[in-house]
N, C-alpha and C positions, 0 to 999 in steps of 0.2 A: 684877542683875549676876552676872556667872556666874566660878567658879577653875578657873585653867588649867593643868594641870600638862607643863612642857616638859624635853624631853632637849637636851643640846646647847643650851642658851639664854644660854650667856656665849661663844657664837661671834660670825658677822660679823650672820646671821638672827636668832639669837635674840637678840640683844641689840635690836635693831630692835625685834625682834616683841614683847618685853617691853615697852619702851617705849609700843608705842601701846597693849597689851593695858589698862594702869594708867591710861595718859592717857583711854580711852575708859570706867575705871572700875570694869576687872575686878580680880580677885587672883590671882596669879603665883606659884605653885610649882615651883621648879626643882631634879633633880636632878643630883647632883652629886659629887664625890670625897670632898668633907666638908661637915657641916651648917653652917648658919648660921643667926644670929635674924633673925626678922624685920623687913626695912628698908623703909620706901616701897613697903609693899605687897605687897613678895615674901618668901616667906620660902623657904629653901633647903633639901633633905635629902638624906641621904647614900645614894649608890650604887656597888657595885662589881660592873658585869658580868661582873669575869674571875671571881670566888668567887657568883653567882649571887647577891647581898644587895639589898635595896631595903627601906628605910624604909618600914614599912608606912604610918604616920602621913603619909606623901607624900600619900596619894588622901584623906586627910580631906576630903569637901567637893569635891572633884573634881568635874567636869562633860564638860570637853572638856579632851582632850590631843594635844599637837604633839609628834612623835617627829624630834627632827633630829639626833642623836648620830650620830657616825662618823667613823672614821678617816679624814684626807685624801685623796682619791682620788691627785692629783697630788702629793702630799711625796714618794714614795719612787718607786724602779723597783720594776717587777710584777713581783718573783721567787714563786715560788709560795706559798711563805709570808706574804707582803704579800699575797698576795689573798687568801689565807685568813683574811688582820687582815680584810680589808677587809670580806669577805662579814659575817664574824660580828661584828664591829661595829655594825654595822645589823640581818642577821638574825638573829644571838641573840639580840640586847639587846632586840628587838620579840617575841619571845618570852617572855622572861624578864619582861618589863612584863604582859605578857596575864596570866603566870600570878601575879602576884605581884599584876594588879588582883583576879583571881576570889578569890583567898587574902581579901585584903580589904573582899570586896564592894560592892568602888566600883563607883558605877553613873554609868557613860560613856555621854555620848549621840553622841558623835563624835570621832576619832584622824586627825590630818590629819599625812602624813604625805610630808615630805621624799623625793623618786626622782628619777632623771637623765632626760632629755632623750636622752641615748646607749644608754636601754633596746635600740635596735633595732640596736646596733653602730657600729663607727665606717666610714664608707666615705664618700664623695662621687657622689653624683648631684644631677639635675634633682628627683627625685622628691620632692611635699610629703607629711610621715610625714604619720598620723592616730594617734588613739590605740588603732585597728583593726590595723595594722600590728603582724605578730610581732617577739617578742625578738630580738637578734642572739645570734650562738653563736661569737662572738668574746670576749676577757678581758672588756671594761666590758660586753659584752648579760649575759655569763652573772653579771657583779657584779649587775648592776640587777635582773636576773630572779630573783635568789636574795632579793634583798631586800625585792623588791615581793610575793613569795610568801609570807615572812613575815607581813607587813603584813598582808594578804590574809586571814591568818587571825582578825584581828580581824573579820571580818568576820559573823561568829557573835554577835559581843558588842555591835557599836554600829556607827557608820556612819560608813562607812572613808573618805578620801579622800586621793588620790597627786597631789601636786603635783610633774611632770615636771617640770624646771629647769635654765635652760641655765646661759650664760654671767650672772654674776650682777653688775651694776654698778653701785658705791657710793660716796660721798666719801673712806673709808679703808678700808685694806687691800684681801680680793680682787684679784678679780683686774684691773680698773684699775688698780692702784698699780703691777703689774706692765708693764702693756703702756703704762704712761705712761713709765716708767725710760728707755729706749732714745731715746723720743720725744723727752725736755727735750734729749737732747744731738743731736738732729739726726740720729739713728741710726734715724728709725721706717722700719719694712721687714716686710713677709710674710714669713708662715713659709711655706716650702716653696712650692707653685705659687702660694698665696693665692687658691685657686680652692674651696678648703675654706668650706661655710659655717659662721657664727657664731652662730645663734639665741643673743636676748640678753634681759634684762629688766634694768629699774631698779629699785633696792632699794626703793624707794620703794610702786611699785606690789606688787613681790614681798609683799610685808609684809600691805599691801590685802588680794592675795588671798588669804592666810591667815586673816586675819581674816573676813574673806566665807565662807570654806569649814566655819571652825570655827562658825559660827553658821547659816548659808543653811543647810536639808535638803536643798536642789533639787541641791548637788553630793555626786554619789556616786563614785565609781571614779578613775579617772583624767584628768589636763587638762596639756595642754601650758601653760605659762606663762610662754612666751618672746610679746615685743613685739608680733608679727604683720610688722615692718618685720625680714626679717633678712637680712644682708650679707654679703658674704666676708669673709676674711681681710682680704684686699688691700683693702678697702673701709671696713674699719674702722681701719685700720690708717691708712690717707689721710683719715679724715674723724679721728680723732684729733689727726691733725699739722696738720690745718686747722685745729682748735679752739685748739689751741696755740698755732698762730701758727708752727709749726717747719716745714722741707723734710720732702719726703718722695721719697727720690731713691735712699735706701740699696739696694744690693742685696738680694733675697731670703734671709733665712736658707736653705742648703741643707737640703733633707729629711734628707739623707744623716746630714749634723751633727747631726740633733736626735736621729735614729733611734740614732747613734753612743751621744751620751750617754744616752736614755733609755731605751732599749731600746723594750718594746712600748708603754712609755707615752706614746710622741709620736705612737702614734695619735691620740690624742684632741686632738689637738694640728693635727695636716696633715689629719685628716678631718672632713668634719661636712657634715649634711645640713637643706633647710628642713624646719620644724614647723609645723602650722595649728595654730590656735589659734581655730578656731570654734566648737569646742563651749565653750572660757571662756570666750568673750563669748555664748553662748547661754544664759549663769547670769544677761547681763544685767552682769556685769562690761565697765567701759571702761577704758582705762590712760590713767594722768595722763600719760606722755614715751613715745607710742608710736614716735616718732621717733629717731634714735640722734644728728643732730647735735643737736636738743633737749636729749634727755636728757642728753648728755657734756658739754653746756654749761650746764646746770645744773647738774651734779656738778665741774666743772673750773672756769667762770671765774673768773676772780683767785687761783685756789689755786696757779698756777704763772707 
């Protein structure tokens, strides 16, 4: 059995990903704001990426690590300061790890590592990405591209892989809890034309393929990791309220309103485009809920 050391692993992912890493036998090192002793297998160390600190004693034993630490994309508006949290959030802190494993001389056989789906900008078309397909040179390409460069430079030291990520769908919190709220009162409605697609994955499999990529060699570089089944807005939106059991009759949120409050962050929101996801099932990877009423029905019945 191999120790896994995770950033960002008391989030919606890492908490998942902890869970099955123990349950299938491995041990879990997580850092974190302050230490802890070791519980059920994980034990905790202390990190502060704003003053450049990491617990050496972190990589003791180390084998493979998952890099998922960062700032919300969507908590705040993208004032230019918020995207500079955001960039160095991720690409410092994947920096700051590289050089604090060499300090250490942990030997990493592989860094799997958290990236968006929106690498390529936010827009709407027909067009299915690939993971061939350039950056976008919009706010979220140039977030995703500053990140995945980071990353990238592990790539000297062990063997790197970017799990692209769309919409991510779970029993709590995420972003379901969200797009369920409107729906219990009879309110479910598209944003903007709903003509935006949703590439989406269930937390379930999300997790799977983490654990696939940290152990499998056959993935290297980059993979889309959304369903292969992906929807609109409007699509999801209506097979939600189905699932419920609610109408689904509300008008469209206007673009206009979201553009108002969020400024350039409702891109990501009214835009989106489909992902293949051929090459992760070319690892030989299947998804247990490639389907979206499956899946939102096994995450939802009887919980509302």
């Amino acid at each position: 059995m191999s120790t896994v050391l995770i950033t960002g692993g008391t989030g919606l992912i890492g908490t998942a990903l902890t869970r099955a890493l123990l349950q299938a036998g491995h041990r879990v090192h997580l850092l974190s704001r302050s230490s802890a002793p070791e519980r059920d297998g994980v034990r905790t160390f202390r990190w502060s990426p704003a003053s450049g600190e990491v617990d050496q004693q972190a990589w003791n034993g180390v084998e493979h690590m998952v890099h998922l630490a960062g700032a919300g994309i969507a908590d705040k508006r993208w004032t230019q300061a918020r995207v500079d949290e955001l960039i160095a959030s991720r690409a410092d802190t994947a920096r700051l790890l590289r050089r604090s494993a060499e300090q250490a001389g942990a030997r990493i056989s592989s860094l799997v590592s958290a990236a968006g789906i929106n690498y390529y900008g936010a827009f709407t078309s027909d067009h299915i990405l690939t993971e061939q397909d350039p950056p976008g040179n919009d706010t979220i390409g140039r977030i995703s591209k500053a990140w995945e460069d980071a990353v990238d430079e592990w790539g000297t030291y062990c063997r790197v892989v970017k799990l692209r990520t769309p919409v991510v769908l779970s029993r709590s919190g995420g972003a379901l809890a969200k797009l369920v709220a409107p729906v219990r009162f009879g309110l479910g409605s598209p944003l903007g034309s709903g003509r935006q697609w949703m590439p989406w994955v269930h937390l379930d499999d999300l997790v799977a393929i983490y654990v696939q990529a940290l152990f499998d060699p056959r993935f290297l570089g980059a993979y889309h990791v959304n369903s292969g089944h992906d929807v609109t807005n409007a699509e999801l939106m209506r097979t939600l309220s189905r699932v419920l059991g609610k109408p689904f009759f509300a008008p469209a949120v206007p673009a206009f309103a979201l553009r108002l409050a969020l400024g350039e962050l409702s891109a990501i929101l009214l835009e989106g485009t489909r992902a293949s996801n051929a090459r992760l099932l070319g690892t030989g990877f299947r998804f247990a809920h490639p389907r979206l009423e499956d899946a939102l029905r096994d995450l939802l019945t009887g919980k509302y």
